[in-house]
GUFI-800432 format. One record per residue (C-alpha): residue number from 0; residue in three letters; x, y, z. Coordinates in steps of 0.02 Angstrom, whole numbers, plus 32768, in hexadecimal, padded with zeros to 4 digits. Layout:
BEGIN
(NUM,Ala,(X,Y,Z)),
...
***
This chain:
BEGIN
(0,Unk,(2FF8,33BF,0C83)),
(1,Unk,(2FE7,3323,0D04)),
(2,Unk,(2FE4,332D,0DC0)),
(3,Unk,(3033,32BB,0E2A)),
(4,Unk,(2FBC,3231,0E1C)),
(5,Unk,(2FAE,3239,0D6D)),
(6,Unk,(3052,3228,0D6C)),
(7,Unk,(304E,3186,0DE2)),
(8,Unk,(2FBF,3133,0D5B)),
(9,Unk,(3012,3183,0CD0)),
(10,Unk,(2F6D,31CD,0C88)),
(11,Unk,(2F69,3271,0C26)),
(12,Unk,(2EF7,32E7,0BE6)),
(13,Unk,(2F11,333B,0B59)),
(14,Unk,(2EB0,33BE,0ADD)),
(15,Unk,(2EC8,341F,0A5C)),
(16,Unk,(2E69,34A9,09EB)),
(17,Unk,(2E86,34B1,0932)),
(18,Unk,(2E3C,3549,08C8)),
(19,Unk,(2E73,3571,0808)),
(20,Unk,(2E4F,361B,07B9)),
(21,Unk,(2E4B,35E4,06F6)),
(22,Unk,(2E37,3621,064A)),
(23,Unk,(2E19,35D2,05AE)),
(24,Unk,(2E1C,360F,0502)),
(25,Unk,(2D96,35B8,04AE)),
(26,Unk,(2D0D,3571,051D)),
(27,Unk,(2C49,3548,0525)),
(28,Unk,(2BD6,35C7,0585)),
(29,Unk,(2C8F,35C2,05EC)),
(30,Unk,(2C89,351C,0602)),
(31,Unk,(2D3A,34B0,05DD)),
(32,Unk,(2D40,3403,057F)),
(33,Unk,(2DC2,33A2,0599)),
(34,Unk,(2E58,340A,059C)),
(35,Unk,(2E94,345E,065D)),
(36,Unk,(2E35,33B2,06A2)),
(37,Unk,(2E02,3399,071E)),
(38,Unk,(2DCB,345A,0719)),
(39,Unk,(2D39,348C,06CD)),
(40,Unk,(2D17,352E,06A6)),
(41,Unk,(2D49,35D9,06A7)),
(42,Unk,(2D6C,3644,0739)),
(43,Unk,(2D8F,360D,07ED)),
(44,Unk,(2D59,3564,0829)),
(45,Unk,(2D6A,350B,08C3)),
(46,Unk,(2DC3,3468,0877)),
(47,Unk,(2DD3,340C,092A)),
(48,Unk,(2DBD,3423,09EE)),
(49,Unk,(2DFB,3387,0A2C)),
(50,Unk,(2E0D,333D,0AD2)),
(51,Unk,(2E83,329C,0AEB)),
(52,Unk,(2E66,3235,0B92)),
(53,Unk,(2EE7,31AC,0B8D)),
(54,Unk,(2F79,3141,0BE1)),
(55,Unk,(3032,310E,0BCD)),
(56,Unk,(3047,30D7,0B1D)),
(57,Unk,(2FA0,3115,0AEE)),
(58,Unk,(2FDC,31A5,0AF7)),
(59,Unk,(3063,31B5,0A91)),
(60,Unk,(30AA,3207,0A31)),
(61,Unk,(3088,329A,0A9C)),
(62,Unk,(3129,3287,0B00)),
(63,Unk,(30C9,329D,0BAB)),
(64,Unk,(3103,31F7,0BE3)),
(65,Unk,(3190,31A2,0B7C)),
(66,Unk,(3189,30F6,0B3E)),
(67,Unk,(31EF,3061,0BA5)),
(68,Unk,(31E5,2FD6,0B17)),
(69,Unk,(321A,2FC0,0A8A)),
(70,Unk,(316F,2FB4,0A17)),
(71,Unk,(30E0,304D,0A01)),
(72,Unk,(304D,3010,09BC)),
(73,Unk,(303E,3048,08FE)),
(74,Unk,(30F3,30AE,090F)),
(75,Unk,(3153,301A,090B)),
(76,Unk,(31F2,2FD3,095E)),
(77,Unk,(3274,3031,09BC)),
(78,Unk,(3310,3013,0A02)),
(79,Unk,(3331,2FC5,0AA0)),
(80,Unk,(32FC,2F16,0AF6)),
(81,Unk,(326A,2EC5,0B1E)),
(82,Unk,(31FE,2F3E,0B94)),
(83,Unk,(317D,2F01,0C23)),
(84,Unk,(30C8,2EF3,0C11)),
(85,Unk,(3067,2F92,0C05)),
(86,Unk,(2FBC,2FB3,0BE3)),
(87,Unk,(2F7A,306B,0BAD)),
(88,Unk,(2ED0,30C5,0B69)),
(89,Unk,(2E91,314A,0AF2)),
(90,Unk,(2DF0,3196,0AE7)),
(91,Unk,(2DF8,3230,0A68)),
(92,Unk,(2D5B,329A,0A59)),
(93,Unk,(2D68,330F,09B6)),
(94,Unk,(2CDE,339C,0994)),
(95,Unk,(2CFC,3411,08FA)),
(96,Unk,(2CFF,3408,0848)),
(97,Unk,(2D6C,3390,081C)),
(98,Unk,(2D0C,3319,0892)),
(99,Unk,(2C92,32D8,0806)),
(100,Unk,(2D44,327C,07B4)),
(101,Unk,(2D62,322F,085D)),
(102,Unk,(2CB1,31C6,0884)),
(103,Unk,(2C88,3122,088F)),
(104,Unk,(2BE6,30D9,0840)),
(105,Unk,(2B7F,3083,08DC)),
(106,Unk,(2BE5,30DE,0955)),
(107,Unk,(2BD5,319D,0929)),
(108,Unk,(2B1F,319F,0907)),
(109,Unk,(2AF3,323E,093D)),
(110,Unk,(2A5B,32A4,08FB)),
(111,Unk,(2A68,3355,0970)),
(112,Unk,(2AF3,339A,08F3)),
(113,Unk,(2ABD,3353,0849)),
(114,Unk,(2A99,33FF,0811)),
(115,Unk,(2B38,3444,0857)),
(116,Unk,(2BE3,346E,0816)),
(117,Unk,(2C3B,3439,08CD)),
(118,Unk,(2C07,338A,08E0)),
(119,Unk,(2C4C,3305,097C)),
(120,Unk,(2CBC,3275,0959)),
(121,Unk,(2CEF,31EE,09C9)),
(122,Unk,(2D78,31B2,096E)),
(123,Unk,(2DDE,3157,09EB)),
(124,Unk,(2DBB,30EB,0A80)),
(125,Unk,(2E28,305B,0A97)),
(126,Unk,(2E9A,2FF3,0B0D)),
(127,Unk,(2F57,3001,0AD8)),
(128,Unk,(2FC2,2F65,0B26)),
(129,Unk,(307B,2F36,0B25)),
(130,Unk,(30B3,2E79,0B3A)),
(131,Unk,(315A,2E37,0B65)),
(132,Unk,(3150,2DAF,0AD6)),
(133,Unk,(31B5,2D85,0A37)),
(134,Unk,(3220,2E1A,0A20)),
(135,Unk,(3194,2E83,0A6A)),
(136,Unk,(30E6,2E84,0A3C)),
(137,Unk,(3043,2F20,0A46)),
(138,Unk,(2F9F,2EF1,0A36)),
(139,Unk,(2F1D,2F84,0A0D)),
(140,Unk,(2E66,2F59,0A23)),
(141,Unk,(2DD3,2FE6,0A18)),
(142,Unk,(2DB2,3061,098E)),
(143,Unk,(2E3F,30BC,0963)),
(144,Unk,(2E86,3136,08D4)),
(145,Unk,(2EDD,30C4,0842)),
(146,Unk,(2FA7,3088,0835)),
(147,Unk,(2F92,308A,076F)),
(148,Unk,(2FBF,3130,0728)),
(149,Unk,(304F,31AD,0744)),
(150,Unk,(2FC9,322F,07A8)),
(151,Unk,(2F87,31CB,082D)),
(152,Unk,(2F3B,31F9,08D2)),
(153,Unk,(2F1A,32A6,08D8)),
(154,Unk,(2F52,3306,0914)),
(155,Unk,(2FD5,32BB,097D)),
(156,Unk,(2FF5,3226,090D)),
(157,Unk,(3072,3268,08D5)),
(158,Unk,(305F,3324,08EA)),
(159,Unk,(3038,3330,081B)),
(160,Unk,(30C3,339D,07CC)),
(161,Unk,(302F,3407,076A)),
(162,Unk,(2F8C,3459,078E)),
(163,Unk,(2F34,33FD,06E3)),
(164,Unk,(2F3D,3349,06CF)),
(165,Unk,(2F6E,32C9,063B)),
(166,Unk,(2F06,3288,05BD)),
(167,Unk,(2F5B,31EC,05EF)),
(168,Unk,(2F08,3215,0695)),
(169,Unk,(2E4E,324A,065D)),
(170,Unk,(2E59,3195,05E6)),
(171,Unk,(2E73,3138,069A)),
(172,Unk,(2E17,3107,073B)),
(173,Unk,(2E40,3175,07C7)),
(174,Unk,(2E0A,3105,0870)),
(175,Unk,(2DD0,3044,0883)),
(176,Unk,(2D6A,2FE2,090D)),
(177,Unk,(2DD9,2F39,092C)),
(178,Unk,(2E68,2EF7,0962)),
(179,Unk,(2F27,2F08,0927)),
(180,Unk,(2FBE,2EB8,095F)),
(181,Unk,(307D,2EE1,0943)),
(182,Unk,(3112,2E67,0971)),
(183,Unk,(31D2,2E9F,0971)),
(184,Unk,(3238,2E2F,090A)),
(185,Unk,(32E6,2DFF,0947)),
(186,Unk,(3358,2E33,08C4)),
(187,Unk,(340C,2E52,08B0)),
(188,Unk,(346A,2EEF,08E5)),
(189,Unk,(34A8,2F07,082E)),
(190,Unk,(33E2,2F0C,07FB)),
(191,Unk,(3390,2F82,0866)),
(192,Unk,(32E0,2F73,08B1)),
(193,Unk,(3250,2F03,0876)),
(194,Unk,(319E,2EEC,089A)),
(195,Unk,(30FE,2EC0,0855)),
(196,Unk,(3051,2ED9,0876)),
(197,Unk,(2FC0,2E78,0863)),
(198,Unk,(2EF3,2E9D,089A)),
(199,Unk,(2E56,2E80,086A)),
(200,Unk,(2DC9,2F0D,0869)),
(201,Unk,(2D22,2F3A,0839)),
(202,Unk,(2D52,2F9B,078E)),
(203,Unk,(2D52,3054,0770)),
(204,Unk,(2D23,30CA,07FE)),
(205,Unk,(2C89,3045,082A)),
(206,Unk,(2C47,2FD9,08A9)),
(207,Unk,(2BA1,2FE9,084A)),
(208,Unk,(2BA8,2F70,07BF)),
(209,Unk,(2C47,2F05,07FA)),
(210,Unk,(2CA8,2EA5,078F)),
(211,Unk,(2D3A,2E41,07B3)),
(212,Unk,(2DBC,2EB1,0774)),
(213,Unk,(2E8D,2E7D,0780)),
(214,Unk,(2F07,2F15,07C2)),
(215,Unk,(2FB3,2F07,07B2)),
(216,Unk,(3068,2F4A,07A9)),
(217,Unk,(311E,2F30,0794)),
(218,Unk,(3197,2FB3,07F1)),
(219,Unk,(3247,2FD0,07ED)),
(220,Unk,(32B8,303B,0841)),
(221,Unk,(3384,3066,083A)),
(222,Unk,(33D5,3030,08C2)),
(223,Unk,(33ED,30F9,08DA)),
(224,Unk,(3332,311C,08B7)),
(225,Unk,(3360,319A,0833)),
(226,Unk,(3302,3142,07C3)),
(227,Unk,(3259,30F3,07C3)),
(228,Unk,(31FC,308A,074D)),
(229,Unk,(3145,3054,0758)),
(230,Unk,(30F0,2FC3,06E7)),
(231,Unk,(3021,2FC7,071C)),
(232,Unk,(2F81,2F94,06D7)),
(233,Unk,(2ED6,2F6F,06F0)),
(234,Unk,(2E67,2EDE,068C)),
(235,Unk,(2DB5,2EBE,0698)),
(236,Unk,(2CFF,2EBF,0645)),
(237,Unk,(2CCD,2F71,0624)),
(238,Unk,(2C25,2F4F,0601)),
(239,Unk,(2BA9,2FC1,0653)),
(240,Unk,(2C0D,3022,06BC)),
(241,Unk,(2BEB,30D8,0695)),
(242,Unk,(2B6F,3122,0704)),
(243,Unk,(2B63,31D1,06B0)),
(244,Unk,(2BAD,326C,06FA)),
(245,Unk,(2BFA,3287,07AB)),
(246,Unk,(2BB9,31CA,07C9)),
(247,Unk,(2C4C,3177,07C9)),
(248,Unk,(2C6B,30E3,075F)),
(249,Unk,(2CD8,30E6,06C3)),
(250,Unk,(2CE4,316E,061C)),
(251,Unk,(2CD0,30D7,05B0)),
(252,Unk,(2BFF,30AA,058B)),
(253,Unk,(2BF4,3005,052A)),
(254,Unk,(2B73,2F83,0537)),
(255,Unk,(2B45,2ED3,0522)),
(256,Unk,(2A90,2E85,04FE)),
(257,Unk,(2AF0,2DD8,0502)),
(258,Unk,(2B47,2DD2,05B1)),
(259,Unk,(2BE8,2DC9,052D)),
(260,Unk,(2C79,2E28,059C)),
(261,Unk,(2CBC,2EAD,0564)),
(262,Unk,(2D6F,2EA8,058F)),
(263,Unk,(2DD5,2F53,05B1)),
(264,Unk,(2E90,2F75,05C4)),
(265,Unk,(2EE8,2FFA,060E)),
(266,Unk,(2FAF,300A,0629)),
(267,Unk,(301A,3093,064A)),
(268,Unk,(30E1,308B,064E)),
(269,Unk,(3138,3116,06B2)),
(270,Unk,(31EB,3139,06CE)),
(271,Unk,(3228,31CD,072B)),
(272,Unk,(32DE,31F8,073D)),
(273,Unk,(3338,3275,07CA)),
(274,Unk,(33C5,32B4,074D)),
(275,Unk,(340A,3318,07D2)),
(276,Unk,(33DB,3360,0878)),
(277,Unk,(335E,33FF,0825)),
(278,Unk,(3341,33A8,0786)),
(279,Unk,(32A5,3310,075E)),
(280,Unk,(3261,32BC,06CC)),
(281,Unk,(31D1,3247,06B4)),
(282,Unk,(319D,31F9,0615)),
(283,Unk,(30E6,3197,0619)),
(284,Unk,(30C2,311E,0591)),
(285,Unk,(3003,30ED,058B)),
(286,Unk,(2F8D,3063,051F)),
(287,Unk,(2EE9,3048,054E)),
(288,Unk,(2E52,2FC0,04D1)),
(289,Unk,(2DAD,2FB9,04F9)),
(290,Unk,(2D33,2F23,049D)),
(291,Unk,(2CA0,2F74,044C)),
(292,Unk,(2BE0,2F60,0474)),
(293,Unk,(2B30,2F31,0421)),
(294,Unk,(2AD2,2FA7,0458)),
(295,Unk,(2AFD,304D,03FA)),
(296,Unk,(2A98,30E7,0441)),
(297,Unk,(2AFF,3163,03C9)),
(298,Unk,(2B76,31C2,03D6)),
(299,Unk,(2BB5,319B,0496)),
(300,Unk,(2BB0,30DC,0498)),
(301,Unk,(2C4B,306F,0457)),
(302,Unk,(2C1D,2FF0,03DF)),
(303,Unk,(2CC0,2FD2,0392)),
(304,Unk,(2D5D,2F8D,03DA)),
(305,Unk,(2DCE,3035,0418)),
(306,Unk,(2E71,3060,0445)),
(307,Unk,(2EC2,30EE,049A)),
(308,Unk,(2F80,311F,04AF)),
(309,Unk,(2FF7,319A,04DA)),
(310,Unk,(3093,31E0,051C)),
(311,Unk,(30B8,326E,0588)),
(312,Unk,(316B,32B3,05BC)),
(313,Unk,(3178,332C,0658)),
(314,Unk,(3217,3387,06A0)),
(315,Unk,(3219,33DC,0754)),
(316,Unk,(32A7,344E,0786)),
(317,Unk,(32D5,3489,0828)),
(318,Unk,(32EE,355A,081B)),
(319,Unk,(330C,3549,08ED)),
(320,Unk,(32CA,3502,0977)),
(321,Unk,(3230,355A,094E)),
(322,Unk,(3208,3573,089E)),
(323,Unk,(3204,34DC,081F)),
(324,Unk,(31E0,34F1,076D)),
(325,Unk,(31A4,347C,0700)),
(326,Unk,(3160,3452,063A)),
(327,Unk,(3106,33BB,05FD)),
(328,Unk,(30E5,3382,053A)),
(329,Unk,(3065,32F8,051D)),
(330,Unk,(301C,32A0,046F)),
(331,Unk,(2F71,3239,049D)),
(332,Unk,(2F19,31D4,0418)),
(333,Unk,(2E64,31A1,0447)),
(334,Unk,(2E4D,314E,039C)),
(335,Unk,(2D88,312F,0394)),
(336,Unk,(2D6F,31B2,041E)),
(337,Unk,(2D42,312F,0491)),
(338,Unk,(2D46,319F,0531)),
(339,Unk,(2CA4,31FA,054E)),
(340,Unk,(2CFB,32A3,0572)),
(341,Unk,(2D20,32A4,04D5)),
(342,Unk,(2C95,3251,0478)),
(343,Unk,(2C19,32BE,04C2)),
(344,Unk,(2C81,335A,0453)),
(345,Unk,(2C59,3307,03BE)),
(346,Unk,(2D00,32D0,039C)),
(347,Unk,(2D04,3212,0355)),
(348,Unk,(2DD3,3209,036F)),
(349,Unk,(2E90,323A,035A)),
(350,Unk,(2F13,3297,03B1)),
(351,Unk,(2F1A,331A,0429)),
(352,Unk,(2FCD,3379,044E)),
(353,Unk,(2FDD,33D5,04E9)),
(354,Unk,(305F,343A,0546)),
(355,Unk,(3069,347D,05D3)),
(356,Unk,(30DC,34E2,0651)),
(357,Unk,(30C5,3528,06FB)),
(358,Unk,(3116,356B,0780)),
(359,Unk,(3103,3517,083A)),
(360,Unk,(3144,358D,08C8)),
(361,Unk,(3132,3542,0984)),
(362,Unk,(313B,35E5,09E6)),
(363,Unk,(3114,3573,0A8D)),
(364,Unk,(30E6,34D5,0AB9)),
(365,Unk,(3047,34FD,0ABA)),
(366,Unk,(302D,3552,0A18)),
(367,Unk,(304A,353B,0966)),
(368,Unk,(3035,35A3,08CC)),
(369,Unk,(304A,355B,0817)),
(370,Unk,(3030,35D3,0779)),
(371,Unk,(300E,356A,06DA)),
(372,Unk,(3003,356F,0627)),
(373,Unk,(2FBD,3500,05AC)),
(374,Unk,(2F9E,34E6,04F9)),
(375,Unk,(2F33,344E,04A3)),
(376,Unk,(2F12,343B,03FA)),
(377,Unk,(2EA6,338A,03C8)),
(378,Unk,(2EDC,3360,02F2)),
(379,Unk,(2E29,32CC,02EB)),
(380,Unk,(2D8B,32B2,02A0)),
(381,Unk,(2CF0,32E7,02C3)),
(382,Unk,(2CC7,3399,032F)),
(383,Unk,(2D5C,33FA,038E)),
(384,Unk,(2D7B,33AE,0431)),
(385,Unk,(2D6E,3470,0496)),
(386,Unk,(2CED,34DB,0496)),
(387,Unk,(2C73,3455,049B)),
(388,Unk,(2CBD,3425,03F7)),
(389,Unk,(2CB8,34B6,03AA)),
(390,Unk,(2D76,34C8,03C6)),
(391,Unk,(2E19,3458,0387)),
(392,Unk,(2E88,34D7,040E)),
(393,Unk,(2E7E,3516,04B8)),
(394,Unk,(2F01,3594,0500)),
(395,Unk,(2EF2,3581,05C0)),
(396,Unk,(2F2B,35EF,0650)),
(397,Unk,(2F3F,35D4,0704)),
(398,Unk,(2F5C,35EF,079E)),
(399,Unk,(2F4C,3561,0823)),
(400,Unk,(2F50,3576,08F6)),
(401,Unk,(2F58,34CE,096B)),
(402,Unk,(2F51,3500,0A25)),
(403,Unk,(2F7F,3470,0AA0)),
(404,Unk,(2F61,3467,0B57)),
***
């Protein structure tokens, strides 16, 4: 993958092409809502073609050159003393369908693919540094995907168990334009690993209309690492920072004709265990509020105070070196339907249940092939949330190919 003096700087380049051949049960004109995100409709689609420039830590966790401290940037803390400065990059070009859930408003303001189902992200560009301080400290400055949420940084951020994503995940920001810091905490042997984070950005997937928005996390880790367990949230004003679709920006529209902030929380609570050596569980708690507006353009703009929450449990189990299995059960509650995916169904709120279980089979290093099923079924008011919302229940099948190089 790297000659020698790639090697030397310890820059990598790295790509990968993601395609999903898909079909729904009930859909719009074979178009999906909601369910099988961030696919979209029926058929095969091209859901990424991505191309990853990047150095030392900013690369990880891609393995091509293995940490030497003892603190990853939005991972958290691992074993082992305090490392020596090191400074590393990412730039991450994404083109494809799934690109219009990864821009930034004032950043990915293109107009050449507005009428086009492959759009271009830049979702990442940022300078990744390591500093010998306190018990070890990163600092992370640029535009990068987010740290809150159990799917983060796609698709290496962790490599995602599953080809479809949470509703936990569509209800949060995917990437942020700031600044975010993490410092190891000494702790005892008998306690295990600590860290925290701590950054300040310019809100949800914009650099548009910035406001001061607080990041942040708590992470802990077994002494063993067989067990992980991630506090995070983001806290800001929401107000005016939906730019429509594939602009960027956040799926929440509210308003204000008072400069009055409009304050929204999201937090997500994830703890994944290694039982044993093949088998892996994760359980994701989530609670999102956002303040409502005065300006009510019906039906798609929040004018009451809203809350979302959920839970989602996965389990992952090693078949061989090769073949993993895996099945995932999640409840999600948008109460007022505050997210516009949803709002623009004509539902007005409740619960969705989901589940969902795939195969993932790694026949090289270089290619992956995951078969997936999936079944939704939203119990709310208003129109189904499928089919446009003409459906309360979507049967999904699947079958998802990642090719690296």
């Amino acid at each position: 993958m790297t000659d020698s003096s790639f090697e030397y700087s310890k820059i990598s380049v790295n790509g990968w092409i993601e395609a999903t051949a898909l079909n729904a049960s009930d859909t719009l004109d074979g178009e999906l809502s909601n369910g099988a995100f961030f696919n979209q409709k029926d058929g095969i689609r091209l859901n990424q073609a991505g191309l990853m420039l990047c150095r030392g830590v900013g690369c990880l966790p891609t393995a091509t050159f293995p940490p030497s401290q003892n603190l990853l940037s939005r991972i958290g803390p691992l074993p082992g003393p305090v490392g020596e400065l090191e400074i590393g990059f990412n730039v991450t070009a994404v083109y494809g369908e799934d690109s219009q859930f990864l821009r930034t408003a004032g950043i990915d303001d293109y107009t050449f693919d507005d009428d086009k189902d492959n759009k271009l992200a830049i979702p990442q560009f940022y300078i990744d540094a390591y500093l010998p301080v306190f018990g070890g400290m990163t600092v992370i400055a640029g535009s990068f995907f987010t740290s809150t949420g159990n799917e983060i940084g796609l698709p290496f951020t962790p490599p995602n168990w599953f080809a479809t994503h949470t509703y936990a995940m569509q209800h949060a920001p995917s990437k942020h334009v700031g600044v975010l810091t993490g410092i190891k905490i000494p702790t005892s042997d008998a306690f295990g690993l600590l860290s925290v984070d701590l950054g300040l950005v310019g809100g949800w997937n914009n650099w548009d209309e910035r406001r001061p928005t607080v990041i942040g996390a708590t992470r802990w880790r077994s002494n063993d690492m067989a067990t992980w367990l991630d506090i995070e949230l983001i806290y800001g004003d929401g107000e005016g920072d939906a730019f429509g679709p594939a602009k960027g920006g956040s799926p929440y529209l509210v308003a204000s004709t008072n400069g009055e902030k409009r304050q929204r929380l999201h937090s997500s609570a994830t703890l994944t265990h290694n039982v044993n050596p093949d088998t892996q569980i994760s359980a994701e708690l989530t609670y999102g509020s956002q303040k409502g507006g005065d300006i009510a353009p019906a039906p798609v703009f929040i004018v009451e105070d809203s809350k979302w929450y959920g839970a989602n449990l996965a389990t992952r189990f090693k078949v061989s070196e090769e073949l993993h299995t895996g099945v995932r059960a999640e409840w999600f509650n948008d109460e007022k339907a505050a997210n516009i995916l949803w709002r623009s169904t004509g539902a007005t709120g409740g619960s969705v249940y989901s589940l969902t279980a795939n195969l993932d089979w790694s026949l090289n290093p270089h290619l992956r092939i995951r078969p997936e099923i999936r079944y939704d079924k939203y119990e709310g008011d208003g129109a189904g949330l499928f089919a446009g919302g003409k459906s309360d229940q979507q049967f999904i099948a699947l079958i998802n190919a990642v090719t690296y190089f």
